[in-house]
C-alpha positions in Angstrom: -28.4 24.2 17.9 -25.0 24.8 16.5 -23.8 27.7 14.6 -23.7 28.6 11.1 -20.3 30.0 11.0 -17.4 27.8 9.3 -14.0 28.6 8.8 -12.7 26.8 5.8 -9.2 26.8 4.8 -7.8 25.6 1.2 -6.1 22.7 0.4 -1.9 22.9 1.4 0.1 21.5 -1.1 0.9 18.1 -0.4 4.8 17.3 0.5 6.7 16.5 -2.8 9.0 14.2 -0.9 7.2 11.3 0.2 5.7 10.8 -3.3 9.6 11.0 -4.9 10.9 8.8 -2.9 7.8 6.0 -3.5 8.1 6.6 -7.3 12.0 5.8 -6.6 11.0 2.9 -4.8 8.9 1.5 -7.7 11.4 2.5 -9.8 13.9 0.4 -8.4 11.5 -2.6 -8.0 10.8 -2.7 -11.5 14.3 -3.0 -12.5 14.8 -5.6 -10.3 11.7 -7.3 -11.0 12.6 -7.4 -15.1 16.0 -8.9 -14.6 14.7 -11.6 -12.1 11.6 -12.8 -14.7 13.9 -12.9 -17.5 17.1 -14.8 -15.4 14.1 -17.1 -13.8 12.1 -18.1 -17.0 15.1 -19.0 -19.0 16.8 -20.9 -16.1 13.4 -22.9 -16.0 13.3 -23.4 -19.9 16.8 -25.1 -19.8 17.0 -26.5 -16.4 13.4 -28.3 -17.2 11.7 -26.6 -14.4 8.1 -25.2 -15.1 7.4 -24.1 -11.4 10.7 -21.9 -11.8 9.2 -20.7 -15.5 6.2 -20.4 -13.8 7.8 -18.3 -11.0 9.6 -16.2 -13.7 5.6 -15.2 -15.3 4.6 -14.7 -11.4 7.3 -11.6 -12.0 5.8 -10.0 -14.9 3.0 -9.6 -12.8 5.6 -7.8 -9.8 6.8 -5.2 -13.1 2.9 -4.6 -13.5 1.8 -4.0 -10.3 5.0 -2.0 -9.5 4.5 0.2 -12.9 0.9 1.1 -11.7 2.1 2.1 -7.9 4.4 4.6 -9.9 1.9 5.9 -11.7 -0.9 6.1 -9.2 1.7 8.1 -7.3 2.3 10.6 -10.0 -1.3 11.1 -10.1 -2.3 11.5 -6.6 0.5 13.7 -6.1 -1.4 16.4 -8.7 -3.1 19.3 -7.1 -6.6 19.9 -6.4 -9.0 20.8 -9.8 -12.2 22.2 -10.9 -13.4 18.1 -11.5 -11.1 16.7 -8.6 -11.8 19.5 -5.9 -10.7 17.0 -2.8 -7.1 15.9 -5.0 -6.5 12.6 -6.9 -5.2 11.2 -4.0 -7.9 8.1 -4.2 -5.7 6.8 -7.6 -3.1 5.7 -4.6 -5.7 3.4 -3.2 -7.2 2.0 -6.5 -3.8 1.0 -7.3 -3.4 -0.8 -3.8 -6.7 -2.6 -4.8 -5.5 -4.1 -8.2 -2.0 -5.2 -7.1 -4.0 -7.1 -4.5 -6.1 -8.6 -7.5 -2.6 -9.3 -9.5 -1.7 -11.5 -6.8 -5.1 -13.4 -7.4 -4.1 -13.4 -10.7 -0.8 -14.6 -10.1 -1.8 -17.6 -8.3 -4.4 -18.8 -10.4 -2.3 -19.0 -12.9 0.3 -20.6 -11.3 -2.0 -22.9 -9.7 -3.6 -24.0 -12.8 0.0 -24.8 -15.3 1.5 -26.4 -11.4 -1.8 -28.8 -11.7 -1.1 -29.1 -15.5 2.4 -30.2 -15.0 1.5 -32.5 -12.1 -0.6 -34.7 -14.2 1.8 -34.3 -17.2 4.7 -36.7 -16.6 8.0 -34.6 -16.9 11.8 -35.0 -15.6 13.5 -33.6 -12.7 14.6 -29.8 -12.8 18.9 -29.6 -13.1 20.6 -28.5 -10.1 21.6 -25.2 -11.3 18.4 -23.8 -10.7 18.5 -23.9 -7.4 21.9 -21.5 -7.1 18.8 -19.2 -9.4 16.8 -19.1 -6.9 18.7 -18.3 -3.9 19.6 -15.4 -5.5 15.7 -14.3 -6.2 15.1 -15.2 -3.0 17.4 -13.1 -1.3 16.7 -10.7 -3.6 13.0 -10.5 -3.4 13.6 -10.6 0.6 15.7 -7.5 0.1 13.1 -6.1 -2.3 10.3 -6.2 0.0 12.3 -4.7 3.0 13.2 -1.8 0.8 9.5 -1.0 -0.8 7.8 -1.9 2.8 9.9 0.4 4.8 8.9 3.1 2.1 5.7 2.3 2.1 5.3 2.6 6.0 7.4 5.9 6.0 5.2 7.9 3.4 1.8 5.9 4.6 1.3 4.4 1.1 -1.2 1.4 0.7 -0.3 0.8 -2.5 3.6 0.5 -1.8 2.9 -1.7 1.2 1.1 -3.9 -1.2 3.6 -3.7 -4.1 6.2 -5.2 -1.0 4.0 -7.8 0.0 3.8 -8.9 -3.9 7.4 -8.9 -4.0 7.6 -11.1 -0.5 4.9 -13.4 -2.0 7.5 -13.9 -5.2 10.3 -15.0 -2.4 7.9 -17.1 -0.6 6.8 -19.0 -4.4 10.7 -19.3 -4.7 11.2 -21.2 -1.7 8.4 -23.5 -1.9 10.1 -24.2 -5.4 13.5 -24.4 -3.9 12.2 -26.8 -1.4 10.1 -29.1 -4.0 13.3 -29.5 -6.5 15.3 -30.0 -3.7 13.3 -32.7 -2.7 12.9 -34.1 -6.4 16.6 -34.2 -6.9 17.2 -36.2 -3.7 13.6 -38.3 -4.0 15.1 -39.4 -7.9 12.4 -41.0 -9.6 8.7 -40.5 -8.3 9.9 -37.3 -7.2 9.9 -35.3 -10.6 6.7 -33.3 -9.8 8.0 -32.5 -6.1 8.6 -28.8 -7.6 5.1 -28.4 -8.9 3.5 -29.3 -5.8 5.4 -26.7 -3.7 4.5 -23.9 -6.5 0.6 -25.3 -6.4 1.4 -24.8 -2.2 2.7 -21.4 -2.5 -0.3 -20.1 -4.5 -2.3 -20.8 -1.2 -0.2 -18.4 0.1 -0.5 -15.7 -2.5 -4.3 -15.8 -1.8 -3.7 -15.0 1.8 -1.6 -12.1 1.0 -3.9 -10.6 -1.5 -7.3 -10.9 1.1 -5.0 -9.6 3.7 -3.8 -6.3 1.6 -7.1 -5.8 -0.3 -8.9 -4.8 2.7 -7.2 -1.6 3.9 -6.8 -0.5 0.0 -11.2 -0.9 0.2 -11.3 0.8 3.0 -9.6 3.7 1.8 -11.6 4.4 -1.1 -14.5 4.2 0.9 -13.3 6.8 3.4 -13.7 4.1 6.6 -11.9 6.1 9.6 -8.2 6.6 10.1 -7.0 4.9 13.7 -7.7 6.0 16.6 -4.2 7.0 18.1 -4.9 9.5 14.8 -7.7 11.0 15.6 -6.7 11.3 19.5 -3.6 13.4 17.9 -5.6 15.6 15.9 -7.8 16.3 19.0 -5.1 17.0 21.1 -3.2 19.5 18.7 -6.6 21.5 18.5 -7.4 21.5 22.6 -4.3 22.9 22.9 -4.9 25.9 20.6 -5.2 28.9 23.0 -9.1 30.1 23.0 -10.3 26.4 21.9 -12.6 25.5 24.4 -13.2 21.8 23.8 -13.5 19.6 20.0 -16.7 18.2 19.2 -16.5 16.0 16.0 -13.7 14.8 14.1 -14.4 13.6 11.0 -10.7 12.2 9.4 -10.2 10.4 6.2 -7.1 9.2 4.1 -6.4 10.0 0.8 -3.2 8.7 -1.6 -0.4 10.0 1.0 -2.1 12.4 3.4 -4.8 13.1 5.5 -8.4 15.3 4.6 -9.7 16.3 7.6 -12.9 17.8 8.9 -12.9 19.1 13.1 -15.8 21.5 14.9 -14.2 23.2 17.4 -15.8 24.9 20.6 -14.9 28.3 21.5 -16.5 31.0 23.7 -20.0 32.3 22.3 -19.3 36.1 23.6 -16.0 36.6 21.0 -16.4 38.7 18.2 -16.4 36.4 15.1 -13.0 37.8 14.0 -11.4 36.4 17.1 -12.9 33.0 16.5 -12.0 33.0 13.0 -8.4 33.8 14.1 -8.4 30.8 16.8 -9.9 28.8 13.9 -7.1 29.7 11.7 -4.5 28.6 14.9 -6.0 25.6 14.6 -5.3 25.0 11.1 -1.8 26.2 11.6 -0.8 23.8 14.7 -2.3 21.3 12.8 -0.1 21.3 9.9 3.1 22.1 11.6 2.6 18.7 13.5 4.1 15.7 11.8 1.1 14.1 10.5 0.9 15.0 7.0 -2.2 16.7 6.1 -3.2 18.2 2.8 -6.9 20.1 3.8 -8.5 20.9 6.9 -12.0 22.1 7.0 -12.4 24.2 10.7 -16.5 24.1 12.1 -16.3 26.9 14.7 -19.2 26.0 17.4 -20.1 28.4 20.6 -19.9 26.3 23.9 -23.5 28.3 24.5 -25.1 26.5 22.5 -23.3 23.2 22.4 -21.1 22.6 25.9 -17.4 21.5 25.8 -16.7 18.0 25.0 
């Protein structure tokens, strides 16, 4: 039967860093994102191109979903309070979740005016709009590059799927590229080439969005962290001086950081004092290692009653 005694330690405040530089990254992707819907819808207006209009609306979407990253990060960055006593950092996730359901948006949308134009006889886009879109393409490229290394630096769901919105608006652009391409050189027959690559590309939006709404669920229903994760944590506290062995190891993400939640093993014979100190080494080691934590709860167990592990 284990002990009774718990160490618990309060909340450290979370790194103010990581969360400025993901609110810079959003910041920058909406800018980007507003000039690119406005160039692309009126390109498609006068270069008769609805996939390319279509493409610009598919943007308004990117300015959304990158305003709500931004603001999910401003809130899960806020401290610990009497209603919130674990942080706000689930807000990141949530906002990972609905920029995956934007993209569903997204392509239904396009899918449905793509099939509307299809069956609606039209003429060929102009040439210009092709110069247009190599430049969102590239951009977009360059867009998602930027947010996704961001994302991956300061572990944000939400940013990772913000990038992979903005990669899905290069890959829409290329399909469209592709399909006026081919109804330029096709001539007549060909006008609706453009619609059917856009109507393509939505398949591909719908991918995305499964693929990046899954780790955003998991998050907000605490599933567990990786494994190379929790085999760090367990290490740092076995090699805390009087730390016999770790028994469970309970670790769960939330917005940028970690909450975590270890029993530790120590000697039965110490005084409680010493194992509170060893308990409070163990806090220590673990937030001077490079894994960013927020809150670590510390179980002390005696290996008389429970045996190392």
């Amino acid at each position: 039967m284990s002990s009774n005694l718990t160490t618990k330690f309060a909340p450290s405040q979370q790194t103010s860093a990581p969360v400025a530089r993901g609110i810079h990254a959003s910041g920058v992707a909406i800018a980007v994102n507003t000039v690119l819907a406005i160039s692309k819808i009126i390109t498609g207006i006068v270069g008769n191109s609805y996939a390319l209009i279509a493409d610009g609306i598919e943007s308004t979407t990117d300015i959304l979903s990158s305003f709500l990253v931004l603001t999910s990060l401003r809130i899960s960055a806020k401290p610990p309070d009497s209603n919130h006593p674990f942080g706000h950092g689930k807000a990141e996730s949530l906002a990972g979740m609905f920029v995956s359901l934007f993209l569903f948006g997204a392509a239904l949308l396009i899918s449905v005016q793509s099939i509307r134009e299809i069956l609606t006889p039209h003429q060929a886009p102009a040439w210009y709009t092709l110069v247009i879109l190599s430049v969102v393409i590239i951009t977009k490229e360059t867009l998602y590059r930027f947010v996704f290394r961001v994302g991956r630096t300061v572990n944000s769901t939400s940013l990772r799927s913000d990038a992979w919105h903005h990669r899905s608006d290069a890959i829409t652009s290329l399909a469209v590229f592709i399909g006026i391409t081919i109804a330029l050189i096709g001539g007549k027959g060909y006008e609706s080439a453009d619609d059917w690559a856009a109507l393509i590309a939505c398949g591909i939006i719908v991918y995305n969005g499964i693929r990046l709404l899954r780790p955003a669920v998991d998050e907000v229903m605490d599933a567990a962290v990786p494994e190379e994760i929790e085999r760090t944590v367990r290490r740092i506290a076995r090699d805390v001086s009087g730390v016999v062995g770790v028994e469970k190891c309970r670790i769960r993400k939330s917005g940028l950081s970690l909450l975590l939640d270890i029993h530790i093993i120590v000697d039965g014979n110490i005084p409680v004092r010493e194992g509170h100190e060893i308990g409070h080494h163990v806090k220590d080691h673990l937030f001077n290692s490079k894994l960013q934590i927020e809150d670590v709860v510390v179980h002390i167990e005696p290996d008389d009653l429970q045996g190392s592990s």
